[in-house]
DRENFI-431114 format. One line per field, with one value per residue (C-alpha): residue in three letters; x, y, z. Coordinates in steps of 0.25 Angstrom, whole numbers, m for minus. Layout:
BEGIN
res = [Ala, ...]
x = [X, ...]
y = [Y, ...]
z = [Z, ...]
***
This chain:
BEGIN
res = [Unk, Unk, Unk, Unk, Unk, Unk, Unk, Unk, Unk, Unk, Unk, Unk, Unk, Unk, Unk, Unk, Unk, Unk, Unk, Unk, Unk, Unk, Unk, Unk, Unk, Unk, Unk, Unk, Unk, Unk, Unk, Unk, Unk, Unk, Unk, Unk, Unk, Unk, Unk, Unk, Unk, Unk, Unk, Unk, Unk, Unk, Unk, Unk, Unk, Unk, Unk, Unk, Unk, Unk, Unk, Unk, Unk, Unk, Unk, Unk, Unk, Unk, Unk, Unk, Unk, Unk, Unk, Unk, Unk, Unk, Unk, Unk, Unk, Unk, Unk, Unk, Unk, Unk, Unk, Unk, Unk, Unk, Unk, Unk, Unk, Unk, Unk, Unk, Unk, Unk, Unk, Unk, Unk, Unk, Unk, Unk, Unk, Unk, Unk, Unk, Unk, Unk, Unk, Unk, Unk, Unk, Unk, Unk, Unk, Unk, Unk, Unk, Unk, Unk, Unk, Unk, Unk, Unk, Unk, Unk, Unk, Unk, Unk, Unk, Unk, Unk, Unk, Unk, Unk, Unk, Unk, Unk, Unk, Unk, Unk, Unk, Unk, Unk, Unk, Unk, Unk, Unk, Unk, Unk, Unk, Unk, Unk, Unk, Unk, Unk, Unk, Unk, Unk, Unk, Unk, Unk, Unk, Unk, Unk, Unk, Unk, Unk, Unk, Unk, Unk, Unk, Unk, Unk, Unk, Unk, Unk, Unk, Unk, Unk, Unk, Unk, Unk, Unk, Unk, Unk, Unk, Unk, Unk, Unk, Unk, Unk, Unk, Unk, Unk, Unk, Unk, Unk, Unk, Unk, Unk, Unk, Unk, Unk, Unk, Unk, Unk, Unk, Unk, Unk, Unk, Unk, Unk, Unk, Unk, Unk, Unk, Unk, Unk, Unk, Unk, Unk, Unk, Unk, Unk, Unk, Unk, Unk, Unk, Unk, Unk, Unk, Unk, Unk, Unk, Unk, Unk, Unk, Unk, Unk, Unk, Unk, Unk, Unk, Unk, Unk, Unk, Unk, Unk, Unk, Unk, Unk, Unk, Unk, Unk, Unk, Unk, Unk, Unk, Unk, Unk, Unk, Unk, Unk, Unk, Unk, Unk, Unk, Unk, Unk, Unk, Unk, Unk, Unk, Unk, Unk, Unk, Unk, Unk, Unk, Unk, Unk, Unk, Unk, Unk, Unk, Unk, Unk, Unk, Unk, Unk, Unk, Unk, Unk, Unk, Unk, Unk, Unk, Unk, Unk, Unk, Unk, Unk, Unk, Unk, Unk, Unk, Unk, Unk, Unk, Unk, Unk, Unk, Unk, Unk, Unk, Unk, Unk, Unk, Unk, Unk, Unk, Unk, Unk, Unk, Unk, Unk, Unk, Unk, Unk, Unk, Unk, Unk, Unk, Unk, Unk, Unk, Unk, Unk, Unk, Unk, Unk, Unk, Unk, Unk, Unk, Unk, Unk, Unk, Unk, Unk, Unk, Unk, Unk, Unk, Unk, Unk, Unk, Unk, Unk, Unk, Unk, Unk, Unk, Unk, Unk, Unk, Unk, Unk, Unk, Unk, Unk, Unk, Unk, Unk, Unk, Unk, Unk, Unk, Unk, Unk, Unk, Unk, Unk, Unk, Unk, Unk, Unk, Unk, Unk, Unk, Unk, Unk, Unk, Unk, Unk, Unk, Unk, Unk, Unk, Unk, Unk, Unk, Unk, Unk, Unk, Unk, Unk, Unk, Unk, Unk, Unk, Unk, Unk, Unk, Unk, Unk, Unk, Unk, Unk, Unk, Unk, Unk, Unk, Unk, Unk, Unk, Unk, Unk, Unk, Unk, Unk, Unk, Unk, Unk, Unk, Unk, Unk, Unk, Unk, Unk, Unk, Unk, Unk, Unk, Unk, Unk, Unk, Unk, Unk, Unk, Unk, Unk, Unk, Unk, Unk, Unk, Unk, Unk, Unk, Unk, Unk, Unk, Unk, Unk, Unk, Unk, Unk, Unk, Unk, Unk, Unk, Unk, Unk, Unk, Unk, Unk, Unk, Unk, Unk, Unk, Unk, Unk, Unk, Unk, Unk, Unk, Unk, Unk, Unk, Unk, Unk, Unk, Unk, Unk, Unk, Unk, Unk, Unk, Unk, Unk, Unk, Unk, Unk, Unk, Unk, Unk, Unk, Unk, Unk, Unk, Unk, Unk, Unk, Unk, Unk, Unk, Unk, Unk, Unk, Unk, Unk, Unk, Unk, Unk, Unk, Unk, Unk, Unk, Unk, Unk, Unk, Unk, Unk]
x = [11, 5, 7, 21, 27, 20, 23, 37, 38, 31, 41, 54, 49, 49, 63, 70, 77, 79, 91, 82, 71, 78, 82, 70, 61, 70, 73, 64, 51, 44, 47, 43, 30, 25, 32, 23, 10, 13, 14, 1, m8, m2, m2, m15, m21, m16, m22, m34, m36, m31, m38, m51, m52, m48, m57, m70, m68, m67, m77, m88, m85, m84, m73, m65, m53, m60, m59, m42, m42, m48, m36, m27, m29, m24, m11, m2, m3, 7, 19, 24, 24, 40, 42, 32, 42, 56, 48, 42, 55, 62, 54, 54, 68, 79, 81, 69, 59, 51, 61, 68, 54, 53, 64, 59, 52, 59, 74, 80, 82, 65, 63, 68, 60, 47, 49, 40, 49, 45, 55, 46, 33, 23, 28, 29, 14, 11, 20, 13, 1, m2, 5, m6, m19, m24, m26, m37, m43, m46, m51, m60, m65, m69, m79, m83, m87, m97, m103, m118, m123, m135, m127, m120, m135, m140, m130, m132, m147, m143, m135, m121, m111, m102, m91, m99, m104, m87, m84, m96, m101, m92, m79, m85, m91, m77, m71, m69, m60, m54, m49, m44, m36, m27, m26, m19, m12, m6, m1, 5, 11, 17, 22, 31, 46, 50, 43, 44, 59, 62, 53, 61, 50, 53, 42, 37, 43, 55, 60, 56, 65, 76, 76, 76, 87, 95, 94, 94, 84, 72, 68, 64, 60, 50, 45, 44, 35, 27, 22, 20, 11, 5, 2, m2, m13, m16, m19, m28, m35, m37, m42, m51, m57, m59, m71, m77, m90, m90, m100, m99, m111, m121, m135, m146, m154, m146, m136, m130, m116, m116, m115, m101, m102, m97, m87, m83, m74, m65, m70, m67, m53, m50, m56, m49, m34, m38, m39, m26, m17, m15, m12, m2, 8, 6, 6, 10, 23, 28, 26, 31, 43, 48, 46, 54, 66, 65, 67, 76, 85, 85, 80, 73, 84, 95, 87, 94, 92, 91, 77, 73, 78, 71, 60, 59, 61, 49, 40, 44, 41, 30, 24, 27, 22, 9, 8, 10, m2, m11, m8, m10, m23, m29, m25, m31, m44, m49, m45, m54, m65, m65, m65, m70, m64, m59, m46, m45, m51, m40, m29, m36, m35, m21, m18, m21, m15, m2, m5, m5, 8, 20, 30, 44, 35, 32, 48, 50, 41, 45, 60, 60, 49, 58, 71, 64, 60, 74, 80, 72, 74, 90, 89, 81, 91, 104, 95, 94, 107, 105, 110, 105, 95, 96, 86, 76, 66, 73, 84, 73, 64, 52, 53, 50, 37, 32, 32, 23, 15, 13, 11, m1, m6, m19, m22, m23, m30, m40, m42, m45, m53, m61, m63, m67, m78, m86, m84, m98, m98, m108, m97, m90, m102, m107, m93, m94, m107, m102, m92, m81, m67, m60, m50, m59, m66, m53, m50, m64, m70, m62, m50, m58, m66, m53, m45, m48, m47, m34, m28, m31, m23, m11, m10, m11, m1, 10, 10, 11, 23, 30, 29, 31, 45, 48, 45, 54, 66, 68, 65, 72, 83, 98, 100, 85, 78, 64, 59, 54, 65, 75, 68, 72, 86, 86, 79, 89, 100, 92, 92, 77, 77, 85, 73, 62, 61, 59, 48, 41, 40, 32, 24, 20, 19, 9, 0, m7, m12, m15, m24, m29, m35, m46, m53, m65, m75, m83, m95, m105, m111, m124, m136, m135]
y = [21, 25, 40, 40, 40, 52, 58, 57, 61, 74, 75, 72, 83, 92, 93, 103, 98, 109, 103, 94, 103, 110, 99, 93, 105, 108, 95, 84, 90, 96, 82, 73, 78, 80, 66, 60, 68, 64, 49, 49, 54, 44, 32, 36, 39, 25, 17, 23, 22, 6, 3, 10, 6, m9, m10, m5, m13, m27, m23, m19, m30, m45, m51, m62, m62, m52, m61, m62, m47, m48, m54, m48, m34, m30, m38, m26, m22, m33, m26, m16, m2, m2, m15, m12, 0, m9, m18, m9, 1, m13, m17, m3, m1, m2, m14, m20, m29, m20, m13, m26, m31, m18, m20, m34, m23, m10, m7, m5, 8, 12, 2, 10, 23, 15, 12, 19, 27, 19, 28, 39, 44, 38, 25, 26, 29, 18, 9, 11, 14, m2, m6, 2, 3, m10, 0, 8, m6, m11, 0, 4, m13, m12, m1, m4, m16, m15, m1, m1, m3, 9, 20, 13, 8, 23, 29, 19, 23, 36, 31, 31, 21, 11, 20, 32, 23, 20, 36, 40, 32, 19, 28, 39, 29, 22, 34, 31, 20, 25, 37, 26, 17, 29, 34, 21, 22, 35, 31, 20, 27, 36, 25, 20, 23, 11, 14, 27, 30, 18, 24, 39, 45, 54, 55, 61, 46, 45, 57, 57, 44, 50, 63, 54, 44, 50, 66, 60, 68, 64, 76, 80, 65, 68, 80, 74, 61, 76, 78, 65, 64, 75, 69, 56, 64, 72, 58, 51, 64, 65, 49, 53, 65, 55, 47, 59, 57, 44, 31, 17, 12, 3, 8, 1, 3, m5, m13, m22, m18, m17, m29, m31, m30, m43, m41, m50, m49, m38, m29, m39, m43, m27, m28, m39, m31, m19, m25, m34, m25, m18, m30, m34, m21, m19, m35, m46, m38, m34, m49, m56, m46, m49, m64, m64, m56, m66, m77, m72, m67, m81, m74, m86, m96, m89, m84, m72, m78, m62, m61, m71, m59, m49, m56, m61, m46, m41, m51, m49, m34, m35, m46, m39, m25, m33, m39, m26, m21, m31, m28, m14, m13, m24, m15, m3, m10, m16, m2, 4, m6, m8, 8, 15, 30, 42, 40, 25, 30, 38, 27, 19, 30, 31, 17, 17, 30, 23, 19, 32, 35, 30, 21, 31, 39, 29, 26, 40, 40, 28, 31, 42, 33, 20, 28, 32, 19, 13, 23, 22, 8, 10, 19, 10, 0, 9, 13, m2, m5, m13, m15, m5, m12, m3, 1, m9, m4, m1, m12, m23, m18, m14, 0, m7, m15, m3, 6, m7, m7, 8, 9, m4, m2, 4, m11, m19, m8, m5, m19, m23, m11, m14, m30, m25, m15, m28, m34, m30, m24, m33, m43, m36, m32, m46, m54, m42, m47, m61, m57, m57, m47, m38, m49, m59, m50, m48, m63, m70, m59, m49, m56, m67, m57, m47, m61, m57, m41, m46, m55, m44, m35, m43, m47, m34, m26, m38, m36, m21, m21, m33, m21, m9, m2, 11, 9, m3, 2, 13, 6, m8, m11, m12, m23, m28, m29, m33, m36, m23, m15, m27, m23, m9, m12, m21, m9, 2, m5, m7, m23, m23, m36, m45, m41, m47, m58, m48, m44, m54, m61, m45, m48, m62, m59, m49, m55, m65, m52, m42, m53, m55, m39, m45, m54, m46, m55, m50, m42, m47, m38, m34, m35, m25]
z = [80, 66, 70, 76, 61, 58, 70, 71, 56, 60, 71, 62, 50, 61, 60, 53, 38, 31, 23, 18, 14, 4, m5, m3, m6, m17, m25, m17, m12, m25, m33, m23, m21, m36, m40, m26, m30, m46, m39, m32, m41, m52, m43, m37, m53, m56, m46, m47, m62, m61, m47, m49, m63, m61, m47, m58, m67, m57, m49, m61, m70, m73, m83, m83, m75, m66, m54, m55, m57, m41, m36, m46, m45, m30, m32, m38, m21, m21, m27, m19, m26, m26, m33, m44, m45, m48, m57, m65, m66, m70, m79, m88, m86, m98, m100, m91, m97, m103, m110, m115, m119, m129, m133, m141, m151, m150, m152, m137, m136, m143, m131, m119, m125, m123, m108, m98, m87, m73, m65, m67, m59, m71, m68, m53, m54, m64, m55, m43, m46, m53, m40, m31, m40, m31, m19, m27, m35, m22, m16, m29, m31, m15, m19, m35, m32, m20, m26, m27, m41, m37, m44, m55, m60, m58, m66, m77, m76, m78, m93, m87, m93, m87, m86, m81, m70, m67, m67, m61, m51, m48, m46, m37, m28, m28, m23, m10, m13, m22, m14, m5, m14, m21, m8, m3, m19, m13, 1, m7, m16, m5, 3, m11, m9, m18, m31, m31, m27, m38, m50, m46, m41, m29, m21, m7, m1, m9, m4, 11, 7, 1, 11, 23, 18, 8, 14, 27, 32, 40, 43, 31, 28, 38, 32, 19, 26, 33, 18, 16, 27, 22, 7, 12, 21, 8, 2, 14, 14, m2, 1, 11, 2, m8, 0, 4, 4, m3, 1, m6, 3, m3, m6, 1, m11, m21, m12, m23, m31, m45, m55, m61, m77, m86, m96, m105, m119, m121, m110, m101, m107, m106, m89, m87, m93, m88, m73, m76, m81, m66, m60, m71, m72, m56, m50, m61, m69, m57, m49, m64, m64, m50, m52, m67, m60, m46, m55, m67, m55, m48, m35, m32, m34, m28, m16, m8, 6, 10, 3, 15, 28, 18, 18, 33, 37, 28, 32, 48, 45, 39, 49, 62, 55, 52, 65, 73, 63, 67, 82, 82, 73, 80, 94, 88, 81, 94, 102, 92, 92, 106, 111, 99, 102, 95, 100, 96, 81, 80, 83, 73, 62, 65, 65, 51, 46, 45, 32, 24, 30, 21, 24, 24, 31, 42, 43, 44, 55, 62, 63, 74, 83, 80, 84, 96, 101, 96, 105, 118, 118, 117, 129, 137, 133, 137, 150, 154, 151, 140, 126, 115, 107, 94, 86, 91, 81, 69, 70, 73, 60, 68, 63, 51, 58, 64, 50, 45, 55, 55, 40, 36, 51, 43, 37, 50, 57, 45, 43, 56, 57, 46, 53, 66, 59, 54, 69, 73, 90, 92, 94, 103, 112, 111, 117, 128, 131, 133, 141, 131, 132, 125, 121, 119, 109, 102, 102, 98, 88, 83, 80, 72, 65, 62, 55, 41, 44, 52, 42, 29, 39, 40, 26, 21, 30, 29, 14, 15, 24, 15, 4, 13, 7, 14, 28, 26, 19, 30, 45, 41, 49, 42, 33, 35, 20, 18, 5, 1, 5, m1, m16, m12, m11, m24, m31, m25, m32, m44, m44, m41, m47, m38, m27, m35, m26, m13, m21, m24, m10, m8, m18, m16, m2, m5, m16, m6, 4, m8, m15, m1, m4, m15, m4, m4, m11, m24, m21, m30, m38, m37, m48, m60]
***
């Protein structure tokens, strides 16, 4: 299912389009990939000066206010890259807020001149990247604060400072993570459509867009998604260079982490604003704006009963793609745990490669395989003597379902993975002993154990496809919205503001599951 995509992309770039190539090579090609490599590296910079920086600085020191930065700082993951986009172009625009605010001390017109240009790829990389900094700050805390406080005691033996010790020792020892987090900054911020095609930025996915739908080409959409395919392995193979050789194991010798430092005064005042600031351009302006213009606009009290079928659809997609998850990562788990084989491993690895794969890529992918099912069934129907059903797929919204299920299988099955892995086989060997199935096996031990592994799984992939916008806006149905690709309309026709109140159900449905990310309790640090 998770190769089939890919698969049939290959299949469709086979196809000749040389119409298309000579434009694109021309006038599209050359732009596209420098704006989208200039994109990477700045969101990727970003997120890993905020994330790294802001993880160090939690995990080594105590200050007041240090404990509401735990649940604070993940919560910029509840603003979809796009809207961060429409807010931040709406408030910098002439005559936005920021401009009107200016313009208190300065003449008008010296005003405008002091207005940072958003719709340019600087503020597409500071936009997104204080939007996705949360994917490297978790990843970097995981690991800063369980590292042994061995080599942080003999480089201070040895004279080093505090911040030598950072350089030197903490940030190396970090590098695995690290490599991980910016590469899922980068899959991100290939996946983006909405952001980037708002801020003017023509990237590699805005013109597979654009060539597909406006050149009407989906042949040489698919061979724009080929060297996407081709970039995105580029990435996971950069990520994979990056832990090379890397180990983050305790020593046996000196088992305990290292003690977090107090601060107190000014330097705390400056951890705490250093920390908080984050959170405040990339979570609190953005949630602040969209409830000002929600009720300004009297969304609220003159509620557009459409709202409700945007809603219904979004929550049925995402529900039905999360439950088809469950399924199929619990069906390949317990295929895996049960008959370990090189065969099943391989299945696994591919059950969770879905992620890397964009989501235009994905629809791109999916439309030959849907048509195909679509069209069997009508012949089957036409064979029977029945009436023609359609495009059961496509009409019903299930292209949809399946693109989400495709795209965040990985978080089910590396979840449940993960669970199973601390399921000991002494378990399993031991109900087989009492005389116990296969199926009582799965009922009275592993589905107890798997609850929390399951229920994280659930929580996670839900709000992921609530936000998904490009798989959406190219499988729905016609005249079926959701609420991301209802924003997107609103934004189109440059009334972004009258879909505030689409955004917010987004992101207050997603603040619950992404504070959910900071359960992990403190681990305590270890004598200095």
């Amino acid at each position: 299912m998770v190769a089939a995509p890919v698969i049939s992309i290959v299949s469709l770039a086979l196809q000749p389009a040389p119409d298309v190539w000579h434009d694109l090579i021309s006038y599209v090609l050359p732009a596209a990939l420098l704006d989208t490599a200039l994109l990477l590296v700045g969101v990727g910079a970003v997120t890993l000066l905020i994330g790294a920086g802001t993880a160090w600085v939690i995990s080594r020191h105590d200050f007041a206010g240090r404990g509401m930065l735990l649940w604070l700082m993940p919560l910029p993951l509840a603003i979809p890259t796009y809207l961060a986009a429409y807010v931040y172009a709406d408030l910098f625009e002439p005559l936005g807020l920021v401009h009107r605010t200016l313009a208190i001390w300065l003449p008008l017109r010296d005003a405008l001149g002091h207005l940072p240009n958003l719709r340019s790829l600087p503020g597409a990389i500071f936009v997104i990247g204080l939007v996705l900094y949360p994917y490297v700050y978790l990843s970097a805390r995981a690991t800063f604060q369980v590292q042994s406080a061995e080599f942080a005691e003999a480089a201070k033996t040895l004279g080093a400072g505090r911040w030598t010790v950072f350089w030197r020792v903490s940030l190396p020892m970090a590098r695995p993570a690290l490599a991980v987090g910016v590469a899922l900054v980068a899959l991100e911020t290939l996946n983006d459509i909405g952001a980037s095609e708002y801020l003017g930025i023509r990237t590699l996915t805005v013109s597979i867009f654009t060539t597909w739908l406006n050149r009407g080409s989906l042949a040489g959409a698919a061979q724009l998604a080929c060297l996407m395919l081709a970039i995105v392995a580029g990435l996971i193979a950069m990520e994979r260079y990056g832990r090379r050789n890397a180990s983050t194991e305790f020593s046996a010798e000196s088992p305990h982490v290292r003690q977090r430092t107090p601060l107190s005064g000014a330097r705390a005042s400056i951890a705490f604003a250093v920390c908080a600031l984050p959170v405040l351009i990339g979570f609190v302006v953005p949630l602040l704006y969209l409830a000002h213009q929600a009720l300004g606009r009297g969304l609220l009290a003159n509620f557009d009963p459409l709202l409700w079928r945007h809603t219904f659809h979004s929550f049925a997609f995402a529900g039905l793609a999360t439950l088809m998850a469950l399924m199929l990562a619990l069906a390949t788990t317990i295929a895996h745990r049960l008959r370990p084989d090189p065969l099943r491993y391989v299945a696994l690895s591919i059950a969770q490669a879905g992620y890397a794969l964009p989501g235009l890529v994905i629809a791109l992918g999916l439309l030959t395989p849907v048509l195909a099912v679509d069209n069997a069934l009508s012949a089957v129907a036409t064979w029977t003597g029945r009436s023609l059903p359609g495009l059961v797929l496509v009409g019903s919204g299930m292209a949809v379902v399946i693109a989400y299920t495709i795209r965040f299988l990985a978080v089910p099955v590396g979840m449940i993975k993960a669970g199973f892995d601390s399921i000991p086989s002494d378990y399993d060997e031991s109900a087989r002993a009492a005389g116990a199935g296969q199926a009582v096996i799965l009922r009275q031990i592993y589905l107890p154990l798997l609850r929390p592994a399951m229920l994280g799984a659930v929580i996670i992939m839900f709000v992921d496809c609530l936000k998904e916008l490009p798989a959406t806006l190219l499988l729905r149905p016609l005249n079926v919205e959701t609420l991301s690709t209802s924003i997107y309309q609103y934004a189109s026709r440059g009334n972004f503001e009258d879909g505030a109140l689409a955004a917010l159900l987004i992101i207050v449905a997603s603040i619950g599951p992404v504070a959910w990310l900071t359960r992990f309790s403190e681990v305590p640090s270890g004598p200095a």
